[in-house]
C-alpha positions in Angstrom: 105.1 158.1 134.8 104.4 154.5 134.7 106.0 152.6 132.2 104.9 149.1 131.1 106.7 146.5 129.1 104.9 143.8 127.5 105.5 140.2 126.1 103.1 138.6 123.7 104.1 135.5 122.9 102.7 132.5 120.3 104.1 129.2 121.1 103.2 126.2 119.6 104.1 122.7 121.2 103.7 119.4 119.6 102.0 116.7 121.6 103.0 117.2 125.5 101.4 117.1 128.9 103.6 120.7 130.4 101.3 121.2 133.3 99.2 118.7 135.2 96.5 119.0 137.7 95.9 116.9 140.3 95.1 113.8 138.3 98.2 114.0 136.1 96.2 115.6 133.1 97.1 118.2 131.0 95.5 121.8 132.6 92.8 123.2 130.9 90.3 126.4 131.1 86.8 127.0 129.3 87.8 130.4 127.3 85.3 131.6 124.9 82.9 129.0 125.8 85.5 126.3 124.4 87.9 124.3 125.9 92.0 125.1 126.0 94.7 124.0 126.8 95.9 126.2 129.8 99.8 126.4 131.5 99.6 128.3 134.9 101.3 131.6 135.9 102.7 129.6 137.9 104.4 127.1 136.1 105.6 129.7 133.9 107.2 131.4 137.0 109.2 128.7 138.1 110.4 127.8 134.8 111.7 131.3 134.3 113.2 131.1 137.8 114.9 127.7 136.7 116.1 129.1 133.9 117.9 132.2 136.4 119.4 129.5 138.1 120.8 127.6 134.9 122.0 130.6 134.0 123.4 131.7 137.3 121.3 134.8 136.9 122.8 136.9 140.0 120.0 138.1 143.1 118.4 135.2 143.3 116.1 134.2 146.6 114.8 130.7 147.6 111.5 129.6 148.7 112.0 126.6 151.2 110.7 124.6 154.2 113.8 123.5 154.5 115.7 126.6 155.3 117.0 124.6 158.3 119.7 122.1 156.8 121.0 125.2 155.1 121.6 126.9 158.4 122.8 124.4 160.2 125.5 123.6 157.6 126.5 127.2 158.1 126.9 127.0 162.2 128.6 123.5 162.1 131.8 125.6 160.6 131.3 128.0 163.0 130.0 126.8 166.2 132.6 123.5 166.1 132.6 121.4 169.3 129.2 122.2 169.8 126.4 119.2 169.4 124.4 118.8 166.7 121.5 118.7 169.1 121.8 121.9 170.7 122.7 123.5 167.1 119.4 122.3 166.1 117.3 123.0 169.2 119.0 126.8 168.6 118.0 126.9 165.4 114.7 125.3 166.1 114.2 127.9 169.3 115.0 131.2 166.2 112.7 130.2 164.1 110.4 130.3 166.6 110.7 133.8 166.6 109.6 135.0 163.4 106.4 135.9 163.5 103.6 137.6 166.1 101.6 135.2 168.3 99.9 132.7 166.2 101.3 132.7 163.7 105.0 132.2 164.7 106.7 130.1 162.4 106.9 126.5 163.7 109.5 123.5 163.1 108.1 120.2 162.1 109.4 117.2 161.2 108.5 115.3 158.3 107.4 112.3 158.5 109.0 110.3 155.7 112.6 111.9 156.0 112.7 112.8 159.3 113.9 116.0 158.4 113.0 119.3 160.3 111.1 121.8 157.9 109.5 124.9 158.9 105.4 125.0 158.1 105.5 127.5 156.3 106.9 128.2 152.8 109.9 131.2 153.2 110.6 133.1 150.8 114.9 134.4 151.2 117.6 135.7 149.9 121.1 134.1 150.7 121.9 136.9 151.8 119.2 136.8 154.3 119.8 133.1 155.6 123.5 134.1 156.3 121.8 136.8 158.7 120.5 134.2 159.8 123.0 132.3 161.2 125.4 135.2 161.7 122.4 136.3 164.4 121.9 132.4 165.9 126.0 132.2 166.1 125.6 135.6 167.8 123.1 134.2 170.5 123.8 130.6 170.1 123.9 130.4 174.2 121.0 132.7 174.9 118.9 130.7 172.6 119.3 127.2 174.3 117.5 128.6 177.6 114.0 127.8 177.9 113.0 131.6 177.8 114.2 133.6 175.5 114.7 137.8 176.3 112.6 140.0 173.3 116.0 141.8 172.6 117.1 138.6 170.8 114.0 137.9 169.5 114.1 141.3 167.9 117.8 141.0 166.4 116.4 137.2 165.0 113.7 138.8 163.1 115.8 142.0 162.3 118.4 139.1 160.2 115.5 138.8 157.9 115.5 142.0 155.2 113.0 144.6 155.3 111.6 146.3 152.5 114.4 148.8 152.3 117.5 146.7 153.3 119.9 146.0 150.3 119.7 142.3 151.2 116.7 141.9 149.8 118.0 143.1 146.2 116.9 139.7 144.7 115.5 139.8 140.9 112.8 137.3 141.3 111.2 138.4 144.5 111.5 142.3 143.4 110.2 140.8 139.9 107.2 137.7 141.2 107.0 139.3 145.4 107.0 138.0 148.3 104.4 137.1 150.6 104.7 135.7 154.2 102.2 135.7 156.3 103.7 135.4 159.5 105.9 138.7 158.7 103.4 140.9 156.6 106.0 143.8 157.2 108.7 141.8 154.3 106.2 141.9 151.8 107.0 143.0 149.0 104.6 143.7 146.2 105.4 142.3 142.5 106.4 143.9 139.8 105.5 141.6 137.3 102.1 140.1 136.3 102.1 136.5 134.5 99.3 135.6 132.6 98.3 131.6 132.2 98.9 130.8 128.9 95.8 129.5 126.8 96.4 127.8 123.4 94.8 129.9 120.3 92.5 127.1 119.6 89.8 124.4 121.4 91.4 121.2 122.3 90.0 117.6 123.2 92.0 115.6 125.9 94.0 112.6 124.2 95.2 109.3 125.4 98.4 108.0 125.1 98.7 103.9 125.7 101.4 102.4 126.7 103.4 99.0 127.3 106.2 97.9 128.8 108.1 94.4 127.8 110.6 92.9 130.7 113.9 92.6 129.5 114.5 89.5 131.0 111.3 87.6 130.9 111.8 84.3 128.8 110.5 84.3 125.2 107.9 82.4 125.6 106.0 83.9 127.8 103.7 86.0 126.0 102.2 90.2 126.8 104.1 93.2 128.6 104.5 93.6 132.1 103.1 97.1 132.9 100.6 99.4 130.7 98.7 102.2 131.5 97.6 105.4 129.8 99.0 109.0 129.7 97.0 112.4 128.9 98.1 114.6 126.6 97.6 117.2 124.2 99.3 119.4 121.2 98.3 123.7 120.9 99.4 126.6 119.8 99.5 128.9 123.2 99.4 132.7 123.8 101.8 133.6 126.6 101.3 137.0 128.1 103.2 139.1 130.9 103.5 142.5 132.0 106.5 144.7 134.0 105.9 147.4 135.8 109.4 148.8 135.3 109.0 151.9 137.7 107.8 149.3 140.4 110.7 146.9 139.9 113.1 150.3 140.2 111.8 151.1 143.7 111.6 147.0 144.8 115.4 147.2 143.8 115.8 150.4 145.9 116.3 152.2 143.0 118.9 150.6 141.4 118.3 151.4 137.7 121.2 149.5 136.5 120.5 146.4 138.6 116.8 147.0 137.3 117.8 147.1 133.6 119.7 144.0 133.5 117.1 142.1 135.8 114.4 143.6 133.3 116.8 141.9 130.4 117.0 138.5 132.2 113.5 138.4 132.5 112.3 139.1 129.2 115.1 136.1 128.0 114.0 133.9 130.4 110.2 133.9 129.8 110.7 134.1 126.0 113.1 131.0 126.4 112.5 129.2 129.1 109.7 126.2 129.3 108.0 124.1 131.6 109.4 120.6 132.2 106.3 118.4 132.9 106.6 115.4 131.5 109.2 116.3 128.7 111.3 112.9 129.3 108.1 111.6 127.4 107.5 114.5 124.9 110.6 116.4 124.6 108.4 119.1 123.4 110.9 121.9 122.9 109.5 124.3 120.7 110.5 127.4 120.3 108.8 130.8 120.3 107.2 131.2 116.9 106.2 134.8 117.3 107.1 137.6 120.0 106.2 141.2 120.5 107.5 143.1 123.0 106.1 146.6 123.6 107.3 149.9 125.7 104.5 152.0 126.5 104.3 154.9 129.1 100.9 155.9 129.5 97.4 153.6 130.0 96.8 150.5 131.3 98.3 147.2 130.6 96.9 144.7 127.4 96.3 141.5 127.6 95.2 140.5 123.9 94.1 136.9 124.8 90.4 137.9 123.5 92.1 137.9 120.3 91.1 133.9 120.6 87.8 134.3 122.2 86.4 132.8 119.1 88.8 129.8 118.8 91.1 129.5 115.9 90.1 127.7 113.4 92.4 126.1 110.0 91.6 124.3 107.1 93.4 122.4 104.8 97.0 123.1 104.8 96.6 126.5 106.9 99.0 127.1 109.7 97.8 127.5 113.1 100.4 129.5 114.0 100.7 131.8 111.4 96.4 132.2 111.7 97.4 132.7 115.5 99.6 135.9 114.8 97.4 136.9 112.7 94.4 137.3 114.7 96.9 138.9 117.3 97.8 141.6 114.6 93.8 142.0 114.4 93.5 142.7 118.5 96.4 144.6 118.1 95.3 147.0 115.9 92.0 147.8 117.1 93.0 148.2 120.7 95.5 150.7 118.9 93.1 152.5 116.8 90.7 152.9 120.2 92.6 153.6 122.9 95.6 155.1 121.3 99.3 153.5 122.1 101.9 156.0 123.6 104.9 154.0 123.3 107.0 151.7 120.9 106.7 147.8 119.6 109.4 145.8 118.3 108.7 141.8 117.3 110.5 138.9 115.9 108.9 136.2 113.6 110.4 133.2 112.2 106.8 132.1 110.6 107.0 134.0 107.5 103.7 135.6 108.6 104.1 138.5 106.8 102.9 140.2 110.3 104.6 143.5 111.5 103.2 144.7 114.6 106.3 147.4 115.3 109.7 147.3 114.1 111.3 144.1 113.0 114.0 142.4 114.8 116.0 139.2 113.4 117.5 137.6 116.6 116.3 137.7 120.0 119.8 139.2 121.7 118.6 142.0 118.7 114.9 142.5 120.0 116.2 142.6 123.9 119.0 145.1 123.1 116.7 147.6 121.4 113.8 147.1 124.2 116.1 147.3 126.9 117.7 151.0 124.8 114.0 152.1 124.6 113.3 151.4 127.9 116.9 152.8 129.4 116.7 156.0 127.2 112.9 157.1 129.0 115.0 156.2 132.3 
């Protein structure tokens, strides 16, 4: 039976520029006919796999082109007396082999370091890269001739984990997957869907002017040495993800344990965790507000963003965050009442909404322990 556990999350963040697009504005959607504010899926993501890595969240994978330093760091303490030219032109020469025809991996080198990268983003564990060079030590010699046998090809590629090889136990690529197109048979399908995040309420883009004054430049010369201008915004955002906790079992080979703590990490990590775009200026860190996590074991997923189709609207000395839960509470309800909701809700609110969509937690290690208990005791 599928079992689905869901965040819902109402953030608001006071002015701040989180997530920029290609001209360094704040990103933004049409939703509802209106303009929002808008944080990717993807910047969410990578702040919740920053915040594994701050935490020294255990199974974690890298993405890289520059997989390459790693490994060679690795051979130099085991291949010692050897060049560093032939170490790389080995490493360059297994690279080579991952992949089918085509779409082989290749190593470039970039042009304002000078450092070798691989083309192609790769998504591994440590574990993996260790195969790696455990398999490039292994044929070091074969690998330096100008043709090399398929048996070695084979064992290079074989380094890299396959879909059932307990190498490949790593939380965020059994949680966000893995795609590489060069080696379609390590794919591994996600577990986890991340919503962008779109603020409650329409927004108009703002300016933010700014000078700068030389330190050293004598007193009477007047006006400031730089200025420019800097986009921002301030909005109250719903965040939204969704676990497929029976598909994260079977991506960590069926751990349950190892799939119940990774659930745990995750759930912390996207409720705490924030993106870092521009926050030297800002320092925007603002809490959650509002969080409802739900366990449910039967029907589809929920996103409630159309909660906000019609954009949020205060007057006077309204909250917008408190208005925010409140027209969740509304979604919540009436999805309830029409589709029916097999499963359990628990939320925390330091708002003083008044809003109880489940069973009240006061902390958040509180609200984790007794979603992780629901979730363990349907295990």
């Amino acid at each position: 039976m599928k079992k689905f556990i869901e965040i819902h999350v109402i953030q608001n963040f006071a002015p701040s520029n989180l997530n920029r697009d290609d001209t360094g504005a704040p990103k933004d959607a049409f939703f509802g006919g209106r303009r929002r504010a808008r944080i990717s899926s993807q910047c969410l993501k990578h702040a919740v796999r920053e915040y594994f890595k701050d935490k020294n969240v255990a199974w974690f994978a890298n993405r890289s082109k520059r997989i390459i330093d790693e490994i060679k760091a690795k051979l130099d303490k085991k291949l010692k007396g050897c060049s560093d030219e032939d170490i790389f032109k080995a490493i360059e020469a297994a690279i080579s082999c991952i992949g089918e025809g085509a779409k082989k991996v290749k190593v470039v080198k970039d042009k304002k370091t000078g450092q070798l990268k691989t083309d192609v983003l790769l998504f591994l564990s440590n574990e993996e890269i260790d195969a790696l060079a455990v398999a490039i030590e292994e044929s070091y010699k074969t690998l330096l001739k100008v043709k090399i046998p398929s048996e070695v090809s084979k064992k290079i590629t074989g380094a890299l984990a396959g879909k059932e090889d307990k190498s490949s136990l790593t939380l965020d690529i059994a949680l966000f997957g893995r795609m590489i197109a060069v080696m379609p048979e390590k794919n591994q399908y996600a577990a986890c869907q991340v919503a962008h995040a779109i603020s409650t309420h329409a927004v108009d883009r703002e300016f933010d002017f700014y000078t700068a004054i030389d330190d050293l430049k004598p007193e009477d010369i007047p006006g400031s040495d730089m200025m420019g201008t800097v986009e921002f915004n301030s909005a109250c955002f719903y965040r939204y993800t969704v676990v497929d906790f029976e598909k994260l079992v079977d991506n960590l080979q069926k751990d349950n344990e190892l799939a119940l703590s990774g659930l745990r990490a995750f759930l912390e990590g996207f409720i705490v965790s924030e993106p870092t775009g521009k926050q030297n200026t800002f320092a925007a860190h603002n809490p959650v507000e509002y969080v409802v996590i739900s366990v449910r074991k039967s029907g589809a997923p929920r996103n409630l963003a159309n909660a906000f189709e019609v954009p949020v609207r205060v007057k006077g000395e309204e909250s917008l965050t408190i208005k925010s839960v409140k027209c969740l509470d509304e979604k919540y309800k009436k999805l309830t009442g029409a589709y029916g909701d097999e499963g359990k809700a628990f939320f925390m609110d330091i708002t003083d909404s008044g809003v109880k969509i489940g069973e009240e937690k006061k902390s958040l290690n509180e609200l984790l322990d007794v979603v992780i208990n629901e979730v363990e005791r349907e295990v």
